[in-house]
C-alpha positions in Angstrom: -34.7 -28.1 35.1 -33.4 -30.6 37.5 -32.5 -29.8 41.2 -28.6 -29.7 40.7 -28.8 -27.3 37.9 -31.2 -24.9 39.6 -28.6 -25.4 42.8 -25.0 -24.5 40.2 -27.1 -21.5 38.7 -28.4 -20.1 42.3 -24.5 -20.7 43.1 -23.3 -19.0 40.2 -25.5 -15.8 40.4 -24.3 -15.5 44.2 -21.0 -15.3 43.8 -21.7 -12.9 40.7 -23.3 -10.6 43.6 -20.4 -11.5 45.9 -18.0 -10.2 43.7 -19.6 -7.1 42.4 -20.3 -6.1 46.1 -17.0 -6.7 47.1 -15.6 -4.6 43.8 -17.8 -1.7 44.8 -16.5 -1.4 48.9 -13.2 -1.8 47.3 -13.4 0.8 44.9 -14.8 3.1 47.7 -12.1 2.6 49.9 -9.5 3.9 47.3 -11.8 6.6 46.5 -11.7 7.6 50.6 -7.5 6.7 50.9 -7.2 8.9 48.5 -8.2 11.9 50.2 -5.2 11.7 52.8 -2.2 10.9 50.0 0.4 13.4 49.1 2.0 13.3 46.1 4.7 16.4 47.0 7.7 16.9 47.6 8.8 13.7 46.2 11.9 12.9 48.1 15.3 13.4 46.7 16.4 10.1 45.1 20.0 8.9 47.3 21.5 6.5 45.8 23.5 3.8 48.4 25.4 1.1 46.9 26.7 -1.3 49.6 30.7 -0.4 50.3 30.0 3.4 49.4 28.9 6.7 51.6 25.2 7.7 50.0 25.2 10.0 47.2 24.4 12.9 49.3 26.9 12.4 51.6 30.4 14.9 52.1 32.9 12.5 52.7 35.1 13.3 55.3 38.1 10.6 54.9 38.0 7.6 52.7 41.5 6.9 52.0 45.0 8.4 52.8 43.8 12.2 52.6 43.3 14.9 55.4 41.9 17.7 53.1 39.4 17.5 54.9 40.5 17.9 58.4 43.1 20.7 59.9 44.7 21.4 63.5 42.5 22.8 66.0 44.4 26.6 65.4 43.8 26.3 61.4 47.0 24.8 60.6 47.2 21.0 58.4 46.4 18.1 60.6 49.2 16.4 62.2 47.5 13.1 62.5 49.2 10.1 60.8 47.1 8.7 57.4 47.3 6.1 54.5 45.0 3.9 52.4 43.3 2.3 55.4 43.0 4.3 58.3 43.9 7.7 60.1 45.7 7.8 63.2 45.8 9.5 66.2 49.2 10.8 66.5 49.3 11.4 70.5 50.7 15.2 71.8 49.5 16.2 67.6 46.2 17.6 69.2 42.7 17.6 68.1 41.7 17.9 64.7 38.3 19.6 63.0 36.9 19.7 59.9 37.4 22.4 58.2 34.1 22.3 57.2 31.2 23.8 59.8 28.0 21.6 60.2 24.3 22.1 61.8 22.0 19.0 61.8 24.2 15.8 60.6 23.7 12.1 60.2 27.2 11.2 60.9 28.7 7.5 60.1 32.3 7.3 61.4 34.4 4.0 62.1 36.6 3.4 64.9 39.6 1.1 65.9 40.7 1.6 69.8 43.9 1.2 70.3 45.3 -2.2 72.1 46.7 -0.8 75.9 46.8 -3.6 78.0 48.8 -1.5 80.3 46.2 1.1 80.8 43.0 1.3 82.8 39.5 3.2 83.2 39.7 6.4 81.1 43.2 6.5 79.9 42.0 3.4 77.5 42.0 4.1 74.2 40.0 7.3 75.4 39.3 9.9 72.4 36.1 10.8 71.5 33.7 12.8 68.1 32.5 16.6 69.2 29.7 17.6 67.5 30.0 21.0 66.9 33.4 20.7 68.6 31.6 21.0 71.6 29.1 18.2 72.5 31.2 14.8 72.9 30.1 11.2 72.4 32.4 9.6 74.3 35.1 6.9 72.5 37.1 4.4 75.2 37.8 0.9 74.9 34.9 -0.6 77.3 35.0 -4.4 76.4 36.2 -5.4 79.7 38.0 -1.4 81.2 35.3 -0.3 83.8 34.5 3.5 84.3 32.1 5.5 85.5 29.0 4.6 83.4 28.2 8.1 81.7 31.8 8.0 80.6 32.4 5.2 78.7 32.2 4.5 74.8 28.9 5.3 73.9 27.9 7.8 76.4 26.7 11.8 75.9 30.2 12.7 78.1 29.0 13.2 81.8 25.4 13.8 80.5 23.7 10.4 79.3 24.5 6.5 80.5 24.7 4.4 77.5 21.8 2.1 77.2 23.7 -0.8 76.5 27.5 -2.1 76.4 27.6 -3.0 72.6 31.5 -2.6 72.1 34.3 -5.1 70.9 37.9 -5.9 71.9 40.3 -3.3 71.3 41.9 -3.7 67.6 38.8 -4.4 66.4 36.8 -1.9 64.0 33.6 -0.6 65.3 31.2 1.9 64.5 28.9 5.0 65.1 26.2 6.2 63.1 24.9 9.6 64.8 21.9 11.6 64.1 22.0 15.2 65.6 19.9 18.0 66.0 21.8 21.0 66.7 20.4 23.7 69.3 19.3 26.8 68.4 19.5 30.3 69.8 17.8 33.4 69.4 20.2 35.9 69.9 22.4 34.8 73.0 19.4 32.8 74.5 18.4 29.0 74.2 15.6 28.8 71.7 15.6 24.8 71.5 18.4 22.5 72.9 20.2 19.8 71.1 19.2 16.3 70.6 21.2 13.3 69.3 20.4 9.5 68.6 23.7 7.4 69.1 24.0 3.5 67.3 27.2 2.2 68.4 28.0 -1.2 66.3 24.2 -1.4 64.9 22.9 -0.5 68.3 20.7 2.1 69.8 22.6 3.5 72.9 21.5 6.8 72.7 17.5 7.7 71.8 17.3 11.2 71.3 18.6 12.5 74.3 18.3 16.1 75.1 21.9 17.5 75.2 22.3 19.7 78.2 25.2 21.8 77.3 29.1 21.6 76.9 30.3 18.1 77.9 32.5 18.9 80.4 35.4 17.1 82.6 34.8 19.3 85.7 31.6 21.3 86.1 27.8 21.6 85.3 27.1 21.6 80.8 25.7 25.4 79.8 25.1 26.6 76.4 26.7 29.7 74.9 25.3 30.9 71.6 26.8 29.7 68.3 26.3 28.8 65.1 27.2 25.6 62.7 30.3 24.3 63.5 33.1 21.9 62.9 33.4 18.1 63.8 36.2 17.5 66.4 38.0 13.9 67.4 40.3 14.0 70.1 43.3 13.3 70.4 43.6 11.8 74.3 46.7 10.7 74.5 45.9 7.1 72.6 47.0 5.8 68.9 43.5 4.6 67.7 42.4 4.8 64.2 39.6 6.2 62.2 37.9 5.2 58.9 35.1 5.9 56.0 34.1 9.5 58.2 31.1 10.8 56.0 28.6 13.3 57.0 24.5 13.8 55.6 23.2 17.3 56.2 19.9 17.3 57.2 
């Protein structure tokens, strides 16, 4: 057997060994991952085709209906709505939905209202109440200075937006909201509530601890309650709302 051969064969049989020892640690290590997989609950299948809410989600307004939504005393909302958009009708009031809510992920499109005669918070100022009672703050901020835990994107009074992500005024923009409501035991504060704000695609609020009410004069306090409805506001300003849709978590 000449030298070459003997050197192909002793190459041959070592990467034979290679291979086989390299078979056997990989086979042992799925042996071992297996010990930490779970297999159950397999999450619910959502389905999300681009232009539409997920299939989970209640739709709140896509189009020129306000079954969802009624007047802050029970009666039909008083806001103005067709194919494209709801409207703040100013001196209308607030409106709710008329369905309560706990822990939401909450997508809801905005349009502030063009008031190049207005300044600080009488700009465009509204604003979405979680539970009608914790507010994340909606204002037109593209260039209207305010005090900083006031302005779009803020917890009202409570948190300073982390960053200044909003557009011109006439332009759509967007929230996507994840909230944890609080919870009581009896009339005491079990655990308080939490929310994560993306305004436009971007984090401005990362799970903040909610401290109570937002309130215009005064320190925030929690009362017991239970779910409750989504508010907007109506503040006085014409802006416009679209595609509102809710997941219940």
């Amino acid at each position: 057997m000449t030298l070459k051969i003997k050197q192909t064969l002793a190459s041959v049989l070592l990467l034979s060994f290679s291979l086989s020892a390299v078979a056997q640690v990989t086979q042992d290590m799925v042996e071992a991952s297996r010990k930490t997989e779970v297999w159950e609950p397999v999450p619910p299948k959502v389905e999300t085709l681009p232009g539409n809410p997920p299939s989970d989600a209640v739709v709140l307004l896509s189009g020129d209906s306000l079954d969802a939504w009624e007047s802050g005393n029970g009666e039909a909302a008083k806001w103005d709505v067709n194919a494209y958009a709801m409207t703040v009708k100013p001196g209308a009031g607030d409106i709710q939905t008329k369905q309560e809510f706990c822990d939401v992920q909450l997508h809801l499109e905005f349009n502030p209202a063009i008031e190049n005669d207005k300044t600080d918070q009488a700009k465009a100022n509204s604003g979405v109440f979680l539970q009608g009672r914790y507010e994340v703050q909606i204002l037109d901020n593209y260039t209207n200075k305010t005090y900083a835990n006031g302005q779009v994107g803020a917890v009202y009074k409570q948190h300073i937006p982390l960053a200044n992500p909003s557009r011109p005024a006439g332009e759509w923009q967007y929230y996507d909201i994840i909230f944890t409501a609080p919870k009581f035991d009896g009339e005491a504060l079990k655990s308080p509530a939490y929310v994560t704000v993306l305004l436009n695609g971007v984090l401005v609020q990362n799970h903040v601890e909610i401290q109570g009410t937002t309130e215009w004069i005064g320190a925030p306090s929690y009362k017991a309650h239970g779910c409750a409805p989504i508010k907007l506001q109506d503040h006085g300003s014409p802006n416009r709302f679209r595609n509102i849709w809710v997941r219940e978590l």
